[in-house]
C-alpha positions in Angstrom: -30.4 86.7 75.0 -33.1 84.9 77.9 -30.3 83.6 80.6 -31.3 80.1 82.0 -32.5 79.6 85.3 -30.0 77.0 87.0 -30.0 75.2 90.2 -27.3 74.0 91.4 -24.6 73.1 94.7 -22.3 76.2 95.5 -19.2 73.8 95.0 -20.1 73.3 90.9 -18.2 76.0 89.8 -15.4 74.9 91.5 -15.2 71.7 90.0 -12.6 70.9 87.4 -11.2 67.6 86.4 -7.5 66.9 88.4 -6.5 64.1 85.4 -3.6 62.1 86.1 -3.3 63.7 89.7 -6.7 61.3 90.4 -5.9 58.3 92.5 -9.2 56.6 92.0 -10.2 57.9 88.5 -13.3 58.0 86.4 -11.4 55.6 83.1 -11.7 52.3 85.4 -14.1 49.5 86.8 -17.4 50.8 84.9 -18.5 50.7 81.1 -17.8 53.8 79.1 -20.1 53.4 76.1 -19.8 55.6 73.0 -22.5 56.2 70.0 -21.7 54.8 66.9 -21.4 58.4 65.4 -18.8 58.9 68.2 -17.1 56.3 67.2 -17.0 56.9 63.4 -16.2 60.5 64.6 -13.0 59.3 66.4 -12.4 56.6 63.3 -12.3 59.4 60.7 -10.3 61.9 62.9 -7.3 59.1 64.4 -4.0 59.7 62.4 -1.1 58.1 64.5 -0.3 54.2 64.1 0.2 54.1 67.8 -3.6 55.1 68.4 -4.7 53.1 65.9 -3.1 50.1 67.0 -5.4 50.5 70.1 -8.3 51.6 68.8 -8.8 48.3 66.3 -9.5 46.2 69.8 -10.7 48.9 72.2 -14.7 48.2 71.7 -16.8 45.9 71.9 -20.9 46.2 70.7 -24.1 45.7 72.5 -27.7 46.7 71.5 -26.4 49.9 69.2 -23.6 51.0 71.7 -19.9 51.1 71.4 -18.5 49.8 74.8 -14.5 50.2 75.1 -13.2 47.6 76.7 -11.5 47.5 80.4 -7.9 46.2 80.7 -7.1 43.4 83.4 -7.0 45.9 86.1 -10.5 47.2 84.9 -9.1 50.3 83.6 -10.1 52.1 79.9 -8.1 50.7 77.2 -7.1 54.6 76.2 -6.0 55.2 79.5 -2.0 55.5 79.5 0.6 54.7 82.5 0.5 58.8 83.2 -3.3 58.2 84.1 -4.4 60.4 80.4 -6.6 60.2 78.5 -4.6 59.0 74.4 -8.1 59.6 72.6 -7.7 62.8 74.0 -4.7 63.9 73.4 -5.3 61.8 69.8 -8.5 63.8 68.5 -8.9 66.6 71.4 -11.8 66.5 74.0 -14.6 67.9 71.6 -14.3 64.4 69.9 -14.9 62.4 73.0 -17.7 60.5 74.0 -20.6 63.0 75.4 -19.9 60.7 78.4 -16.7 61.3 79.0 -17.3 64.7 78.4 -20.5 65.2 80.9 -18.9 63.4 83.8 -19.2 63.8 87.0 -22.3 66.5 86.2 -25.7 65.1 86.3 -28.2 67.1 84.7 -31.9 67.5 85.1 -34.5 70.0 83.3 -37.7 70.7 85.1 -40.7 72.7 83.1 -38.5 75.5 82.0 -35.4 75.4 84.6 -32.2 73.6 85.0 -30.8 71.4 88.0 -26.9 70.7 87.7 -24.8 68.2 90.1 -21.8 66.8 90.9 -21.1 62.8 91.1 -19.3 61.7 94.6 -18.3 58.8 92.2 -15.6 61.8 91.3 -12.8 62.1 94.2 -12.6 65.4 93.2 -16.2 66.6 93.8 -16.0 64.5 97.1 -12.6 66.4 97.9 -14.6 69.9 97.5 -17.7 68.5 99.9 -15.2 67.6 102.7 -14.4 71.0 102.7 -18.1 72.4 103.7 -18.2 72.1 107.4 -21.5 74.3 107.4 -22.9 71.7 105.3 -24.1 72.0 101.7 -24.9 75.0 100.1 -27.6 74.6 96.8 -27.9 78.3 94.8 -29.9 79.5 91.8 -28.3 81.6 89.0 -29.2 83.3 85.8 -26.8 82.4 83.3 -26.0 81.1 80.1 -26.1 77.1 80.4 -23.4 75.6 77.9 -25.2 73.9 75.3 -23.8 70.0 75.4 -25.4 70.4 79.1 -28.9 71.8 78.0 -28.8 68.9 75.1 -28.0 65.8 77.6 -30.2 67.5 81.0 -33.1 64.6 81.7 -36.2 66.2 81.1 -38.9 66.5 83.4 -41.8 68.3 81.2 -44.8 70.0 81.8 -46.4 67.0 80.0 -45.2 64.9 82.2 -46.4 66.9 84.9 -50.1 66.6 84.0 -49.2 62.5 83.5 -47.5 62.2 87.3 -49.3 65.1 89.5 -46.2 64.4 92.1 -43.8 66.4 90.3 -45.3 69.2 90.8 -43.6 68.7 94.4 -40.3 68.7 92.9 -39.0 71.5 94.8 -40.7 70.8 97.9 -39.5 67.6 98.1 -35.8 69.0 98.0 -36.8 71.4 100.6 -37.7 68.7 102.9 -34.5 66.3 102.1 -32.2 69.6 103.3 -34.5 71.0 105.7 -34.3 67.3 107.4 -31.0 66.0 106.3 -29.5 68.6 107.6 -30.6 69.5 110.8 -27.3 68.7 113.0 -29.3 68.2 116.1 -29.9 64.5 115.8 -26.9 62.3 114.2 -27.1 61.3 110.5 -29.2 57.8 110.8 -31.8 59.6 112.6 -32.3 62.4 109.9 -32.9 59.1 107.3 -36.0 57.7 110.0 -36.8 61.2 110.1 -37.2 61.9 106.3 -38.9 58.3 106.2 -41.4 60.0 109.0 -42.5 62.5 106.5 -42.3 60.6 103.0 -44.7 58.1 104.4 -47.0 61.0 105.1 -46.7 62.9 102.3 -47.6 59.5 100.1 -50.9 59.3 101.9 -51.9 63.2 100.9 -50.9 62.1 97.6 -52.6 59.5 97.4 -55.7 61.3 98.3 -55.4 63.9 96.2 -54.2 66.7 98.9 -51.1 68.2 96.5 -51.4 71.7 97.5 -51.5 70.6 101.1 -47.7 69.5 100.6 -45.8 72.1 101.2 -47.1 73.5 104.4 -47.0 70.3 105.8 -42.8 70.0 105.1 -42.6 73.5 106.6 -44.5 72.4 109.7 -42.1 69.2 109.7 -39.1 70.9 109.4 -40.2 73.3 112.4 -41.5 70.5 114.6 -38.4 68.2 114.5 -36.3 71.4 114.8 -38.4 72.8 118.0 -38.8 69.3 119.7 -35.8 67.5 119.3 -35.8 65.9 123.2 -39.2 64.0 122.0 -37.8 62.6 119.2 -34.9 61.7 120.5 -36.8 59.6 123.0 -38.4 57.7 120.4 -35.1 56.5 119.0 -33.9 55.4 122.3 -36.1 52.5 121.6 -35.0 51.5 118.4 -32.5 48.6 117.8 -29.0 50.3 116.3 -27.1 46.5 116.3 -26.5 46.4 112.3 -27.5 42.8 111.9 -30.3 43.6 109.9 -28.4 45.7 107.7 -25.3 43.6 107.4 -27.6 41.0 106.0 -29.6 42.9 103.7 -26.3 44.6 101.8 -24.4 41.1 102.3 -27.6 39.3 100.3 -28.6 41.9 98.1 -25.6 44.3 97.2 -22.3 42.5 98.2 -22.2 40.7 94.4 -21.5 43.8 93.1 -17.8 43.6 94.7 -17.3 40.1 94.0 -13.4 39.8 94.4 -12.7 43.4 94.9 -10.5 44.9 97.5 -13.9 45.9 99.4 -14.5 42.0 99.7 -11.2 41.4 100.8 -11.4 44.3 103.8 -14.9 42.6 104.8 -12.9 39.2 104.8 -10.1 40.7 107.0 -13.1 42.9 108.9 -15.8 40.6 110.1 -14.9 37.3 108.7 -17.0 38.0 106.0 -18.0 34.6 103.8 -20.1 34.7 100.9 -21.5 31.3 98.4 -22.8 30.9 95.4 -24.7 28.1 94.4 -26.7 27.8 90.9 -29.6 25.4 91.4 -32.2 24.1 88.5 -35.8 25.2 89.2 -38.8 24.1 86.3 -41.6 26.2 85.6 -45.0 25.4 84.1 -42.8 24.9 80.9 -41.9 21.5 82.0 -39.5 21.3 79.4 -37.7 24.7 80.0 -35.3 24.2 83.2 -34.0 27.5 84.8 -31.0 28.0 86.6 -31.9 29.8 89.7 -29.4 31.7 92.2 -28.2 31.1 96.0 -26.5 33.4 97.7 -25.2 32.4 101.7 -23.4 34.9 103.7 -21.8 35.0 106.9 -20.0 37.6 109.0 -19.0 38.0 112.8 -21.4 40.3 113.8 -19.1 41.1 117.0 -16.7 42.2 114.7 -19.0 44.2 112.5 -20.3 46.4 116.1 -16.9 47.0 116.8 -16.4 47.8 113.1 -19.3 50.3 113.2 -17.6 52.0 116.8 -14.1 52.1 114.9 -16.0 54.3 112.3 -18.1 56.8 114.4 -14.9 57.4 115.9 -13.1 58.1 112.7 -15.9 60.5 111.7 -15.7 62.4 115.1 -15.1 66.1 114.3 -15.8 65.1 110.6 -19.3 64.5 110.6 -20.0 66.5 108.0 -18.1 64.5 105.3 -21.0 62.1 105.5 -24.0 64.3 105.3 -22.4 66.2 102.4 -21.7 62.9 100.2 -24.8 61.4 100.9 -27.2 64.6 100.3 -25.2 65.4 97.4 -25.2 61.9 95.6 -29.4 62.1 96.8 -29.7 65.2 95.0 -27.2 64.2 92.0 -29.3 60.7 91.3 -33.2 63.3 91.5 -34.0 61.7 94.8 -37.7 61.5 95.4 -38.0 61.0 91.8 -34.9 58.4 91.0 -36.5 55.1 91.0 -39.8 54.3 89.3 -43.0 54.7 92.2 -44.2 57.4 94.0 -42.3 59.0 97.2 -42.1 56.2 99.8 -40.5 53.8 97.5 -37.7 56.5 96.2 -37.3 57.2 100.1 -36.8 53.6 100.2 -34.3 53.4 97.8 -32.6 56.1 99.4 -32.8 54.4 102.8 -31.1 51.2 101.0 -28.5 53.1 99.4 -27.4 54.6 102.8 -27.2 51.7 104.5 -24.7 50.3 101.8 -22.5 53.3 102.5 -22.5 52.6 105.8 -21.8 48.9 105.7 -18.9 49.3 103.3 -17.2 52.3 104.9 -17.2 51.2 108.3 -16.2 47.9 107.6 -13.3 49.8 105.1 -12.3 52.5 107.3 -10.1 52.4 110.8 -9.7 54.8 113.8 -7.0 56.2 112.1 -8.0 56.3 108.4 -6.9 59.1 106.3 -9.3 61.7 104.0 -7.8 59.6 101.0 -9.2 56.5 101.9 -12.6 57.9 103.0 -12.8 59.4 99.1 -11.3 56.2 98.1 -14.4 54.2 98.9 -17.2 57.1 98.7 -16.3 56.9 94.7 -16.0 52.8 94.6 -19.4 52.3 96.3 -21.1 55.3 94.3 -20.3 54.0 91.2 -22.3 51.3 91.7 -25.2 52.2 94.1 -25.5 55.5 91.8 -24.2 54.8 88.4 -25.6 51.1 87.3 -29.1 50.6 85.6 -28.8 47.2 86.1 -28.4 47.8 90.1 -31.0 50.7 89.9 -33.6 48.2 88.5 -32.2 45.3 91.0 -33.0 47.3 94.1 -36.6 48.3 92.6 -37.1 44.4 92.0 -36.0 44.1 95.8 -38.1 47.0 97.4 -40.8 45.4 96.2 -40.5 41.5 96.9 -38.7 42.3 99.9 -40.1 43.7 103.5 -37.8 46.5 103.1 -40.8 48.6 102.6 -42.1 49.7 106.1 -40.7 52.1 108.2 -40.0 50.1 111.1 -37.6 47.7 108.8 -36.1 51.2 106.8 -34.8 52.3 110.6 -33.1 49.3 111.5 -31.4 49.6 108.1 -30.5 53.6 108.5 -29.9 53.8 112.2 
């Protein structure tokens, strides 16, 4: 039988779920959405009054998809005080959801290969990326990819090839994100201005039609900023690294999302963080429609959030690695260059964004003296919403483009 070519991080293997050992677990604080054959499936297959009991007021139904309700801590309905799984141990794990089954592996077919990885909304996969202090490692094998993976892999056709000529960069764009991402010699905010360096150009020889061009240019890129590291360095000398910009952007456009959660609380003890809502009516040219329109204040001491951002380079001292392994691995787990609708600048802008919400949160979360648990502990809370929420996906593509967030000079005050 023809083996399948995969591509995928040398830690997948490794990966197996930890169940009720998981502090911050995948059953809480998201929506876990079943088919309606799932949920028939399930129906028919139930046979103790105990799991019934629960399963008569565990969904709820939106636009064809079974939803199970979250608890009043936010967590699964099935999930019981030993942190399992009762559908599980009810009707066994080939009867779950497909998503409950998939998670944390996000799959990707290209032309005729596969790409698997690993969500750092999972403590666990974020455990086994703590561990790579060379940085990490991506690897192709031959094998025989499970089926349920091959059936729910995003497809990336040769059809849709001839449709969007930048895919046929798909590889060379990965080469550039590790070539540049990882390259130790300038500190992790500088590797994002970097990468923004050579997405910008590599937009413009797509834009005229220079494809082939491509990957001898990220070859030459990766050499330069590799052989003249002094006379980059120089360049971000110059640069502003104060955070205000970025505190404001994530406070305005991301800090919703935690509403009354313990990461609003820590930016409330942090930096005196303040946030209002305020509905106001706004009429259109319908004169007789009247809108209700949305105003968000925030405030913060930004004193507070410099020292905050010290505290937290000193935390990662020795450690470094931990953030360039979460953050290229939840890049390469969400497609990067090819995660948001647009061509390459935009999905390096979303990446830029997305960064800069890691670092607000975790360095306004995290102490001198925090541990490993609570740096996993907040990698998996901000992931699951900057990486796993459509609703957020298509928010920040409605805010790269209405915003100014769109030109390099504004990206690097976000990143750096």
């Amino acid at each position: 039988m023809k083996k399948d070519i995969v591509l995928q991080p040398s830690i997948y293997d490794d990966f197996a779920c930890i169940g009720s050992e998981c502090k911050n677990d995948c059953c809480h604080g998201w929506n876990i959405d079943f088919t309606k054959e799932e949920f028939k499936n399930v129906k028919r297959k139930m046979h103790t009054d105990e799991f019934k009991s629960v399963f008569e007021d565990a969904f709820y139904f939106d636009k064809g998809k079974c939803i199970i309700k979250l608890d009043e801590k936010k967590r699964c309905k099935f999930l019981n005080d030993d942190g399992l799984c009762k559908m599980y141990i009810e009707v066994g794990h080939e009867n779950m959801s497909v998503t409950c089954k998939i998670f944390p592996r996000m799959l990707s077919k290209y032309v005729n290969s596969y790409e698997r990885f690993l969500s750092i909304a999972c403590e666990k996969v974020v455990d086994l990326l703590l561990e790579q202090e060379d940085g990490l490692q991506v690897e192709v094998k031959e094998m025989e990819l499970p089926k349920l993976e091959k059936s729910k892999s995003i497809l990336f056709s040769g059809l849709a090839l001839e449709k969007n000529p930048r895919l046929q960069l798909w590889g060379d764009m990965k080469i550039l994100m590790l070539g540049v991402l990882q390259n130790r010699a300038y500190d992790f905010g500088e590797r994002m201005v970097l990468l923004g360096l050579a997405a910008q150009k590599i937009e413009k020889m797509c834009d005229d039609k220079q494809f082939d061009a491509v990957p001898a240019y990220i070859q030459d890129f990766i050499e330069d900023i590799d052989k003249n590291v002094d006379s980059y360095k120089q360049n971000f000398t110059r640069m502003t690294r104060d955070g205000k910009k970025r505190a404001s952007q994530v406070s305005i456009y991301h800090m919703s999302r935690w509403q009354g959660s313990e990461i609003e609380q820590k930016l409330k003890e942090k930096i005196d963080y303040k946030s209002g809502y305020e509905f106001t009516p706004e009429t259109g040219e319908d004169k007789t429609k009247v809108e209700m329109k949305l105003n968000f204040s925030t405030e913060y001491n930004n004193a507070k959030y410099q020292q905050a951002l010290d505290d937290f380079q000193e935390f990662l001292k020795g450690k470094e690695h931990w953030l360039e392994n979460v953050m290229i691995e939840g890049f390469l787990a969400a497609r990067g260059f090819y995660r948001v609708t647009g061509g390459f600048w935009r999905n390096y802008c979303a990446m830029a964004v997305t960064y800069s919400v890691f670092l607000f949160v975790l360095s306004c979360c995290l102490e001198k003296d925090s541990t490993k648990e609570d740096f996993k502990k907040y990698v998996t809370e901000i992931a699951r919403s900057m990486f796993h929420n459509e609703e957020h996906t298509k928010a920040l593509e409605e805010h790269l483009k209405e915003t100014e967030s769109d030109t390099l000079a504004h990206v690097a005050i976000l990143v750096l």
